[in-house]
N, C-alpha and C positions, 0 to 999 in steps of 0.2 A: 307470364311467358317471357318477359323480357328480362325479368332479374334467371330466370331459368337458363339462359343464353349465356346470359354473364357468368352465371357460376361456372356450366359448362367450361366455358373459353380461363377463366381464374381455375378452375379445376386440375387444367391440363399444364398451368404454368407453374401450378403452387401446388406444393402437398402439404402443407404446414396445419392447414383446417382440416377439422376433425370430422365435419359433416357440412352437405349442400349448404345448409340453413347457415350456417357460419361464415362460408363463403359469401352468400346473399349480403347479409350484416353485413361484411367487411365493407363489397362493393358499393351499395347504399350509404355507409361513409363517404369512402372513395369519391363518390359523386359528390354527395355533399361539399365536403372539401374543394373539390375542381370549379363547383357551381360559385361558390365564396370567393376563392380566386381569379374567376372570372367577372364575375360581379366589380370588386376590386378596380380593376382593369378598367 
């Protein structure tokens, strides 16, 4: 439900992904990435 929200919200900012699922992917990076950086910190 939660990556569902995100794509939603990444959906409407980005047209670049080709489908939900890809969006999902993207964002599950994205977090990754921010959690490392913030770890980091």
């Amino acid at each position: 439900m939660y990556c569902d929200l995100l794509c939603i919200r990444v959906l409407m900012l980005s047209v670049g992904a080709k489908s939900v699922e890809d969006q999902c992917n993207g964002i599950e990076k994205l977090e990754q990435k921010q959690l490392e950086v913030f770890l980091e910190k």
